[in-house]
DRENMARFI-463533 format. One record per atom (N, C-alpha, C, O): residue in one letter; x, y, z; residue number from 1. Coordinates in Angstrom, 3 decimals. Layout:
r:X:Y:Z:k
A:X:Y:Z:NUM
...
! end
This chain:
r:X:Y:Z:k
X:0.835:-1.176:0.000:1
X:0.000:0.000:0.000:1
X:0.882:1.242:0.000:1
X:1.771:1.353:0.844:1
X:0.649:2.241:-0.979:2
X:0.694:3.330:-1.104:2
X:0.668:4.080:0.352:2
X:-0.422:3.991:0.918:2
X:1.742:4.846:1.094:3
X:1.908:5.484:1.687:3
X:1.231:7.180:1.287:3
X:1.007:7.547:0.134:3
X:0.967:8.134:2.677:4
X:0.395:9.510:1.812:4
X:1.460:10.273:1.009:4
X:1.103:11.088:0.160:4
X:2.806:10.022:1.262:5
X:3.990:10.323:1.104:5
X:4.180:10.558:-0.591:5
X:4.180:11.373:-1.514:5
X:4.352:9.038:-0.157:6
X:4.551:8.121:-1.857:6
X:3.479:8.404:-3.008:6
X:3.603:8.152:-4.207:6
X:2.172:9.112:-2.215:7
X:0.931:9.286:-3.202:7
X:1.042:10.865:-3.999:7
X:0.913:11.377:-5.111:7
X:1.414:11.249:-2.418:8
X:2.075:13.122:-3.192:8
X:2.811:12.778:-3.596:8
X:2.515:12.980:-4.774:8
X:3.789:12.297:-3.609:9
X:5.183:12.676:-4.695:9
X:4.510:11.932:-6.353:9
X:4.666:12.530:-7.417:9
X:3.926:10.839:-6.271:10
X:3.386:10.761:-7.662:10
X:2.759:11.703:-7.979:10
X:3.313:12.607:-8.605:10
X:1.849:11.749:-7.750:11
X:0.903:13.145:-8.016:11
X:1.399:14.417:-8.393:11
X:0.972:15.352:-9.070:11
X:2.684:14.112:-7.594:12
X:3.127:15.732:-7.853:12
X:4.342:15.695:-9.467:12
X:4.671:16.483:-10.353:12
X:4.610:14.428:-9.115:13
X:5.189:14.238:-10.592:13
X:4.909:14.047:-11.720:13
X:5.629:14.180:-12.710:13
X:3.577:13.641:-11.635:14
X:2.812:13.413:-12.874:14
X:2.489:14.979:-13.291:14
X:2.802:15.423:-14.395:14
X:1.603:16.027:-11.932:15
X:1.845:17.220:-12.646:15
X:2.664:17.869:-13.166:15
X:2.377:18.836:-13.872:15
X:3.909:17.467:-12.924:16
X:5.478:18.316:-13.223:16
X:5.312:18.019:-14.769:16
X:5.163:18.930:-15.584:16
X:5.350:16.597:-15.137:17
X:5.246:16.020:-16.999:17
X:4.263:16.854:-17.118:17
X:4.724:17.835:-17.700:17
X:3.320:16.990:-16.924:18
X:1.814:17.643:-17.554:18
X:1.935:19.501:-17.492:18
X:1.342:20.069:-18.410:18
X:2.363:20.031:-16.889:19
X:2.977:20.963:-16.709:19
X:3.805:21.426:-17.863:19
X:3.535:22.508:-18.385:19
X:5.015:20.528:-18.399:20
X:6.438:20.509:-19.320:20
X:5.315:20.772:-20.540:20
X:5.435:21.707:-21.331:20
X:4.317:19.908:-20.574:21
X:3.613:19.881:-21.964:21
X:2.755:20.699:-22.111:21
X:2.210:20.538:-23.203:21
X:2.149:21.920:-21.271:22
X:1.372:22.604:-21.441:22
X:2.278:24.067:-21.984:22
X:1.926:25.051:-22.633:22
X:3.781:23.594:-21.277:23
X:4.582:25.123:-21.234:23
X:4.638:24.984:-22.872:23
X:4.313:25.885:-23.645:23
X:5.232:23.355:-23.348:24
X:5.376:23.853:-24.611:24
X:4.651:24.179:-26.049:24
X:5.011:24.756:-27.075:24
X:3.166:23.367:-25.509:25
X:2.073:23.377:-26.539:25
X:1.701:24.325:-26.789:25
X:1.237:24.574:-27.902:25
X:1.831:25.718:-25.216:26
X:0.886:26.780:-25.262:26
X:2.362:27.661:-25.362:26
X:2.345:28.839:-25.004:26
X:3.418:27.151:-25.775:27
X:4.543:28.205:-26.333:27
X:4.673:29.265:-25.226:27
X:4.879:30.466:-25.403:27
X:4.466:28.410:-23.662:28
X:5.300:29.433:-22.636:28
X:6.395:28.867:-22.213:28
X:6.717:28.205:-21.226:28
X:6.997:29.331:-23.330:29
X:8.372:28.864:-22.680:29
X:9.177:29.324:-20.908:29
X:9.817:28.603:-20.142:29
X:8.879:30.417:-20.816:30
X:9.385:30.655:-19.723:30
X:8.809:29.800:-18.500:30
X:9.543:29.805:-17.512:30
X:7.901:29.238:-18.418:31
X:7.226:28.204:-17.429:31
X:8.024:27.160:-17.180:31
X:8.012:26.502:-16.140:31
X:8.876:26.952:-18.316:32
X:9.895:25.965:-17.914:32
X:11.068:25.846:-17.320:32
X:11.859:24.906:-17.394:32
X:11.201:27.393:-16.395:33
X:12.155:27.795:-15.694:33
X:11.847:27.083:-14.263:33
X:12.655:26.938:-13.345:33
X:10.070:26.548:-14.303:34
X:9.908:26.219:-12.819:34
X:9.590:24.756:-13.406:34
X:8.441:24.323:-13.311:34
X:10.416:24.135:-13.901:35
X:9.974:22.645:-14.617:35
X:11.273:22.137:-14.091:35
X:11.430:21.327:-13.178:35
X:12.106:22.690:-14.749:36
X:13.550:21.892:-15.040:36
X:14.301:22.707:-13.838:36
X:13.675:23.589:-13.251:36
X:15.449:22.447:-13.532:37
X:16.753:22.724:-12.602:37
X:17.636:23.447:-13.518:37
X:17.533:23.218:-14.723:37
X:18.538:24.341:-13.063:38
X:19.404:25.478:-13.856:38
X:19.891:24.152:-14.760:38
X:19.657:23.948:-15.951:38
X:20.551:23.417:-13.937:39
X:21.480:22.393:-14.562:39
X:21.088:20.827:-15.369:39
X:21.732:19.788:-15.512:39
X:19.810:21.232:-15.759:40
X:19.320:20.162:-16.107:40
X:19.727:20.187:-17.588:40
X:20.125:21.123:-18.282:40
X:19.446:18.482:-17.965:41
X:20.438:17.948:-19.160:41
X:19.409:17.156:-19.688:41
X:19.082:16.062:-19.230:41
X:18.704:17.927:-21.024:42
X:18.145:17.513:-21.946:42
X:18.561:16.758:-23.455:42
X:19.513:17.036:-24.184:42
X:18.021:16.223:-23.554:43
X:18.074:15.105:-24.946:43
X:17.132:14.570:-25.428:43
X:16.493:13.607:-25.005:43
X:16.891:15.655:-27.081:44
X:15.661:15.812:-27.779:44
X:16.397:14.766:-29.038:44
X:15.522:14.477:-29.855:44
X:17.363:14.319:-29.294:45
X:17.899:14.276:-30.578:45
X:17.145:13.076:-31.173:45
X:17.458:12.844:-32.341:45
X:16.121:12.172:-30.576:46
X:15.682:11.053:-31.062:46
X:14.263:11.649:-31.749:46
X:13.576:10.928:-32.473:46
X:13.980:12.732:-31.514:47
X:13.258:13.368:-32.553:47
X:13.276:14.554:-33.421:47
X:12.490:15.488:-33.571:47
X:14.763:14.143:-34.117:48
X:15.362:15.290:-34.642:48
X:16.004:16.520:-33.783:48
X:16.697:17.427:-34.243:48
X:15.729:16.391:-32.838:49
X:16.186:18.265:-32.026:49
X:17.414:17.882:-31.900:49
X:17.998:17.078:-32.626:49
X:18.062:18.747:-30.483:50
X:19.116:19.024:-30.069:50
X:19.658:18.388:-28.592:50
X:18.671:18.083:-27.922:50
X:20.816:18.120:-27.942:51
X:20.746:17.795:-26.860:51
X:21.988:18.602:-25.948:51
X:23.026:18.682:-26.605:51
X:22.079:19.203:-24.587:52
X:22.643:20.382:-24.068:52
X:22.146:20.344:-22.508:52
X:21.573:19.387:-21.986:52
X:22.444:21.437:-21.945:53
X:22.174:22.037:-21.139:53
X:20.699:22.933:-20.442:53
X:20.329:23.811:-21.222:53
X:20.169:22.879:-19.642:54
X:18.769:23.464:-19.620:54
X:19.136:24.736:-20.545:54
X:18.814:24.553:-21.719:54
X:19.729:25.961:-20.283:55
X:19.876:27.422:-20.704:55
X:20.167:27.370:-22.303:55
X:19.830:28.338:-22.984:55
X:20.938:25.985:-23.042:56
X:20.697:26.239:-24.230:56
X:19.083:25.670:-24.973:56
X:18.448:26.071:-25.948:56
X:18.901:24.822:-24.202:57
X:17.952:23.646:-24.779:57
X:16.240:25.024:-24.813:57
X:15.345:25.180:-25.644:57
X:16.512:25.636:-23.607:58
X:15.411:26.712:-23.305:58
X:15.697:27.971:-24.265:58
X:14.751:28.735:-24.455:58
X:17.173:28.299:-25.007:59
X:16.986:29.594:-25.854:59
X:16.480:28.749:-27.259:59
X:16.111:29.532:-28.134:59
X:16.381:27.136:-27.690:60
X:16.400:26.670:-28.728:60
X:15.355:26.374:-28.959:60
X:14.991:26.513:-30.126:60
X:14.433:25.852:-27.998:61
X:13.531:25.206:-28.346:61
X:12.099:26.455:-28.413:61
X:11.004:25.896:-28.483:61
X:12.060:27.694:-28.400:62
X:11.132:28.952:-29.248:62
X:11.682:28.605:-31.046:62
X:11.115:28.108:-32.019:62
X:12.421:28.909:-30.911:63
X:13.568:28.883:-32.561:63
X:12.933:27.730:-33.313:63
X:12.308:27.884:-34.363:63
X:13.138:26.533:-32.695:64
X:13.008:25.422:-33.555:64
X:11.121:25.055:-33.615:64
X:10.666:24.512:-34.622:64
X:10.484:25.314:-32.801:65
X:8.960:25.057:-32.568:65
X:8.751:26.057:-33.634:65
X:8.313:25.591:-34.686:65
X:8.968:27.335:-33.595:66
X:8.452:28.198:-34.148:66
X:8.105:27.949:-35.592:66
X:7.211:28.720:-35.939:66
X:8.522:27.093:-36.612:67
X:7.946:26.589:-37.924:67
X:6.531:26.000:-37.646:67
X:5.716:26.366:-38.493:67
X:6.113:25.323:-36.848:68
X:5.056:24.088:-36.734:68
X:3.877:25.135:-36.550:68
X:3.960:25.939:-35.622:68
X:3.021:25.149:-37.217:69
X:1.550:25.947:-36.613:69
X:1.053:25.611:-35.652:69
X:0.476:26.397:-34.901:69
X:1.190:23.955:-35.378:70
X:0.397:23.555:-34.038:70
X:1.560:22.317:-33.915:70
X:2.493:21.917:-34.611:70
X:1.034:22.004:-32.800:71
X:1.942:20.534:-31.774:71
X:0.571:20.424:-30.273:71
X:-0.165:21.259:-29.747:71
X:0.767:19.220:-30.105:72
X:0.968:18.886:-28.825:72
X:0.966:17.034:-28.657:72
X:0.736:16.064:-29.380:72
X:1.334:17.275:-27.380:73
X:1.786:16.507:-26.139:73
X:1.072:15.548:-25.475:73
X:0.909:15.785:-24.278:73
X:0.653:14.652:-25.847:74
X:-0.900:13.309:-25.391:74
X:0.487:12.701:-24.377:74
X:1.474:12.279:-24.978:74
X:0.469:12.694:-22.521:75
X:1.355:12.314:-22.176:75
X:0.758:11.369:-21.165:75
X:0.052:11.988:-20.368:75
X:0.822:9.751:-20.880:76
X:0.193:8.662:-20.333:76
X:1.197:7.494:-19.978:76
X:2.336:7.421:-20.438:76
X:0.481:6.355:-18.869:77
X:1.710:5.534:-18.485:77
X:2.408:5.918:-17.655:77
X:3.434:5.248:-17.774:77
X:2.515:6.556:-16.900:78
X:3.681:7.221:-15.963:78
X:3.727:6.421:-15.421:78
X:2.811:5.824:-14.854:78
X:5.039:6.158:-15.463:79
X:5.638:4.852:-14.381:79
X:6.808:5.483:-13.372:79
X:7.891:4.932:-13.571:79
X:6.845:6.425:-12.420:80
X:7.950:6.940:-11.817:80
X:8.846:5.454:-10.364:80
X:8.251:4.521:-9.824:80
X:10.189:5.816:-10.216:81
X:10.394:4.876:-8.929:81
X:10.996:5.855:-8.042:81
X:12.204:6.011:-8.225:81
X:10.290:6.782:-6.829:82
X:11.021:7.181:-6.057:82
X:11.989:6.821:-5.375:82
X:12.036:5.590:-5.360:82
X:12.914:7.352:-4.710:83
X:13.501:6.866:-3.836:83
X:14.106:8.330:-2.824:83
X:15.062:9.022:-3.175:83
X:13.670:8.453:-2.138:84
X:13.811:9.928:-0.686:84
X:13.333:11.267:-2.010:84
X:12.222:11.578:-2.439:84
X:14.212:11.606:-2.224:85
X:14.489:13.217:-2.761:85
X:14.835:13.223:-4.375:85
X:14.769:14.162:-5.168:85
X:15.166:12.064:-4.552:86
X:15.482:11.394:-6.025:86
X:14.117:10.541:-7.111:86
X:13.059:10.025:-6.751:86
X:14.555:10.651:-8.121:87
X:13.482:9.574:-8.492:87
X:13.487:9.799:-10.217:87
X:13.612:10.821:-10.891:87
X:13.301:8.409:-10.579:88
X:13.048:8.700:-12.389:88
X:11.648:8.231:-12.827:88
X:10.716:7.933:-12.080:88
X:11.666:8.217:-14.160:89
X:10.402:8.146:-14.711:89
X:10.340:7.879:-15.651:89
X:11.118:8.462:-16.406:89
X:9.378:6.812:-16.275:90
X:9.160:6.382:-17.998:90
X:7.660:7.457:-17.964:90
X:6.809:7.689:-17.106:90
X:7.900:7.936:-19.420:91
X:6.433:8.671:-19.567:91
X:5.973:8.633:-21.275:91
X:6.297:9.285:-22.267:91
X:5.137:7.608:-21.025:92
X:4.986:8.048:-22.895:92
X:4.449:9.090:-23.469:92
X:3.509:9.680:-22.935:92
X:4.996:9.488:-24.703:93
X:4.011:10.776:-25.327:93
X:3.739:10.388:-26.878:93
X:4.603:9.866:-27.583:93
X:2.675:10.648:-27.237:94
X:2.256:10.863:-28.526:94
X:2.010:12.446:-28.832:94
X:1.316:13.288:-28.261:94
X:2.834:12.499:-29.929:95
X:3.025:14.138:-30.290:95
X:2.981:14.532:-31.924:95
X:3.966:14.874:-32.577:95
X:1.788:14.421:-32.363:96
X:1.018:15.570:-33.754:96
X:1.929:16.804:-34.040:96
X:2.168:17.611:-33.141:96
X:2.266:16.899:-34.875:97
X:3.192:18.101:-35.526:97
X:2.259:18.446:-36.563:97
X:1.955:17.674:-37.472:97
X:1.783:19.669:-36.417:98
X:1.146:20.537:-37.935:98
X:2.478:21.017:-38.967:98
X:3.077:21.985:-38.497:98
X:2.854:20.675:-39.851:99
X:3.711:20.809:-40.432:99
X:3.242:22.201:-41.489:99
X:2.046:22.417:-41.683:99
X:4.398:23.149:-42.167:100
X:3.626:24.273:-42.942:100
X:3.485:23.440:-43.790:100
X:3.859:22.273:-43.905:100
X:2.491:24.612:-44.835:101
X:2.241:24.471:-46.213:101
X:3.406:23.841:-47.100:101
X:4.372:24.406:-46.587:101
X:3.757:23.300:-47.770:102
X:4.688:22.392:-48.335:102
X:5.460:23.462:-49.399:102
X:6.623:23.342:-49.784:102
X:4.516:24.541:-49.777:103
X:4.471:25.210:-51.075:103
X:5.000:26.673:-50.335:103
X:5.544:27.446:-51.122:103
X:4.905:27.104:-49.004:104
X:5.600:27.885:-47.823:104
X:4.524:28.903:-48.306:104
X:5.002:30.035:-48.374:104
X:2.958:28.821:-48.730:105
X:1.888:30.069:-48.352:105
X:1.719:29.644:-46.577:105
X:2.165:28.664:-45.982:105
X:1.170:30.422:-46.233:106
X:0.569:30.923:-45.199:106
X:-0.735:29.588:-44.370:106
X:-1.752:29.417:-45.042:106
X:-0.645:28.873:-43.206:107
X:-1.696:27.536:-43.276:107
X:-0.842:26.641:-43.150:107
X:0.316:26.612:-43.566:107
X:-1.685:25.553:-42.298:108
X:-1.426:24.443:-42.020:108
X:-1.400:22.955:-43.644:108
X:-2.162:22.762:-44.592:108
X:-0.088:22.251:-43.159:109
X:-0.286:21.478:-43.968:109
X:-0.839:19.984:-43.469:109
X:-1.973:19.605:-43.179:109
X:0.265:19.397:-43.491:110
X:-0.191:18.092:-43.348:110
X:0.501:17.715:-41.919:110
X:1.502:18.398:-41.706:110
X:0.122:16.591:-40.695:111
X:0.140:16.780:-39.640:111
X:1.408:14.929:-39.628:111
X:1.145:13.813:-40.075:111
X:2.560:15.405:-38.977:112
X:3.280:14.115:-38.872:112
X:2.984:13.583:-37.325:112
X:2.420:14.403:-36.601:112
X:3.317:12.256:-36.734:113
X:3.293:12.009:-35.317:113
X:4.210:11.548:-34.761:113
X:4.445:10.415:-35.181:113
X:4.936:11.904:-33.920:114
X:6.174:10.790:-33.097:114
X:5.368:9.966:-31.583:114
X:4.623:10.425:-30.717:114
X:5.904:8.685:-31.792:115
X:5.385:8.501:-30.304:115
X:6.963:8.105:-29.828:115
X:7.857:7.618:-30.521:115
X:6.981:8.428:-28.622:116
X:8.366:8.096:-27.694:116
X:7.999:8.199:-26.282:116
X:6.823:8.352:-25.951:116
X:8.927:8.123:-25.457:117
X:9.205:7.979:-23.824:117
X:9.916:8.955:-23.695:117
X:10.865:9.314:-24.392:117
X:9.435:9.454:-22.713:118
X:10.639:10.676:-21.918:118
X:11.451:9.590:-20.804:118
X:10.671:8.925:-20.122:118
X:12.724:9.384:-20.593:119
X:13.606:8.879:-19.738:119
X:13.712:9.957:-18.450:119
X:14.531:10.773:-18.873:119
X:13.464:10.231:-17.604:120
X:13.642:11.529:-16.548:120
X:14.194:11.003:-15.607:120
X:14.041:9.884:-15.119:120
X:14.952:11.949:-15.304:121
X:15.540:11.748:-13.348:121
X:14.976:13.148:-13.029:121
X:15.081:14.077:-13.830:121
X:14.433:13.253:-11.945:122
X:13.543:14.123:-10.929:122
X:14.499:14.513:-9.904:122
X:15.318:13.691:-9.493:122
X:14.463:15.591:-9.502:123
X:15.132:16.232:-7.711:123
X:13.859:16.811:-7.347:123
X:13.139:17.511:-8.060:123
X:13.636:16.382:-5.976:124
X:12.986:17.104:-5.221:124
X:13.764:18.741:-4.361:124
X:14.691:18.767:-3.552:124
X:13.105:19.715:-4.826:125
X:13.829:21.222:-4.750:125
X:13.085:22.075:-3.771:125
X:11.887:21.843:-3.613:125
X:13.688:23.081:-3.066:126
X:12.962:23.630:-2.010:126
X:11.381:23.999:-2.785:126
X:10.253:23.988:-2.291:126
X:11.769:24.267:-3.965:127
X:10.096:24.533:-4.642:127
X:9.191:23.350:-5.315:127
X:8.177:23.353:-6.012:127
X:9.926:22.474:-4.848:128
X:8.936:20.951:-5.427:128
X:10.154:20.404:-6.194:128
X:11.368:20.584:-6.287:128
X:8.932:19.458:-6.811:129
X:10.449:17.959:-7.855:129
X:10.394:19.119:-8.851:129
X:9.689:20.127:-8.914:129
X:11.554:18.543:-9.742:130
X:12.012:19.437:-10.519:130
X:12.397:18.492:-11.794:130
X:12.715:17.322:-11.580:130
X:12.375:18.846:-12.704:131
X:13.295:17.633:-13.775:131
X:14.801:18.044:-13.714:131
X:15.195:19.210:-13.746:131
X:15.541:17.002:-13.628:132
X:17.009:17.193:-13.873:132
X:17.807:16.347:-14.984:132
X:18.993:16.533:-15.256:132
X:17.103:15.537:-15.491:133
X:17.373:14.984:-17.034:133
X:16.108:14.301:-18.028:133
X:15.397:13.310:-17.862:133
X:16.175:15.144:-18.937:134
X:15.249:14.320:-19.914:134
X:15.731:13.394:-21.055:134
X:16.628:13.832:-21.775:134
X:15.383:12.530:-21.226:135
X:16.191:12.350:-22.731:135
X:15.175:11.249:-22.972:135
X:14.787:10.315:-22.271:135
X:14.801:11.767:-24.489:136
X:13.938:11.011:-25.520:136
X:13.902:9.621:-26.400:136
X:14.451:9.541:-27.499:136
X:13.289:8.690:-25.869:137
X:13.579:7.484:-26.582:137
X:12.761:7.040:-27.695:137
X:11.751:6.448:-27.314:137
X:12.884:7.142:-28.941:138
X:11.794:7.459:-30.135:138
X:10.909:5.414:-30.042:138
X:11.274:4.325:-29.597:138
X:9.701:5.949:-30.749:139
X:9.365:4.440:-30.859:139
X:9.085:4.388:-32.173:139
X:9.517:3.473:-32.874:139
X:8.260:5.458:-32.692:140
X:7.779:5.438:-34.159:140
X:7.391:6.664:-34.701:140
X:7.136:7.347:-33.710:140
X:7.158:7.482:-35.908:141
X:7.188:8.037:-36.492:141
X:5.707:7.940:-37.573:141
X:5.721:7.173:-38.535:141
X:5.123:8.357:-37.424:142
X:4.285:8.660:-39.454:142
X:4.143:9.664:-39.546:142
X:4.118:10.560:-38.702:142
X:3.986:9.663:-40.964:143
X:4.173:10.858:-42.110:143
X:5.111:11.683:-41.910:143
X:4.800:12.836:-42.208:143
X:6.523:11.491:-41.376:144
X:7.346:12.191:-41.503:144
X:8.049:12.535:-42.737:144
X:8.718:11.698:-43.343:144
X:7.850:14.339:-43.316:145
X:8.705:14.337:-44.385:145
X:10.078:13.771:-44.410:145
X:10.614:13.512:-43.333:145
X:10.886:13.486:-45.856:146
X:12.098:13.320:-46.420:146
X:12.918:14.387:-45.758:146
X:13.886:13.950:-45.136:146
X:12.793:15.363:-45.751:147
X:13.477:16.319:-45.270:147
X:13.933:16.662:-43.327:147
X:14.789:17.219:-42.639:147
X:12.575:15.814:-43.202:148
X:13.340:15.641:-41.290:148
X:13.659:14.237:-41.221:148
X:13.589:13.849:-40.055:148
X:13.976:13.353:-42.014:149
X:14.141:11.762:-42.016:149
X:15.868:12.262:-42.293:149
X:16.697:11.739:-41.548:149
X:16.284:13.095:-43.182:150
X:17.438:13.098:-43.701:150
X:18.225:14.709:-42.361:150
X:19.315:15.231:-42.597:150
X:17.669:14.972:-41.592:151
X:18.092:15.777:-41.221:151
X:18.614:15.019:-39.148:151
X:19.333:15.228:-38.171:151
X:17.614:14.176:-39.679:152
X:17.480:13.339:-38.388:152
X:19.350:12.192:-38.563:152
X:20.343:12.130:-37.838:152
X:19.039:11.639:-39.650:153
X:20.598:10.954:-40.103:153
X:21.546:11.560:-39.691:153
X:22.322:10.943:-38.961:153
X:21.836:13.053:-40.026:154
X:23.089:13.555:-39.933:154
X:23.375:13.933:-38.418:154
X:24.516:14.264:-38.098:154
X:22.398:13.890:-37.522:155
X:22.670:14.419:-35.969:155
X:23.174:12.751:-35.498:155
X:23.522:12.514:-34.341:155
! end
């Protein structure tokens, strides 16, 4: 049995993921200053992005979203294993990309999907858990253009 302990800290971690995905769907990025730890160590590269430091990963990821008209974040499964002040987490996401117009007018084109796992290690911080590593484990892909299939190769 679930301790009250053990029930907040899930709870509170599941909001932390649900949280990450609202900062980035609804393009507040700055929300993710109370997500992640100064020093947290992200790794997007299994779906094409980048992988770094919180302070670069946070000036990059406005830059690189900013093509997509729409995105979001379907995030389920949370499987976290605490342990005191520490703790990681499997979290699956299914994530819709509105891709532009193909022809670069103005409008949505055609919509690709990645599904993957976020890998996380968690700190618990005087202001709650915090993420202190993400890194992305891809599972599958459709309708991804030629052009992020071949851009994905070279990283």
């Amino acid at each position: 049995m679930l301790s009250a302990q053990q029930i907040s800290d899930r709870l509170e971690l599941e909001q932390l993921v649900v949280a990450y995905a609202y900062a980035i769907d609804e393009r507040a990025f700055e929300r993710l200053d109370h997500i992640f730890t100064p020093d947290a160590h992200i790794d997007y590269r299994a779906a094409g992005g980048i992988a770094g430091g919180y302070p670069e990963i946070r000036k990059w990821l406005p830059e690189a979203l900013a093509i997509f008209p729409g995105y979001m974040h379907f995030n389920g499964n949370f499987a976290f294993e605490i342990e005191g002040d520490e703790a990681r987490g499997k979290v699956a996401c299914i994530n819709p990309m509105v891709l532009p117009k193909a022809d670069g007018t103005p409008g949505e084109g055609e919509t690709m999907f990645f599904g993957l796992w976020y890998l996380d290690r968690y700190r618990r911080t005087a202001a709650g858990w915090r993420i202190v590593e993400r890194v992305e484990k891809r599972s599958f892909d459709y309708n991804m253009p030629d052009a992020f299939k071949q851009a994905m190769k070279r990283d």
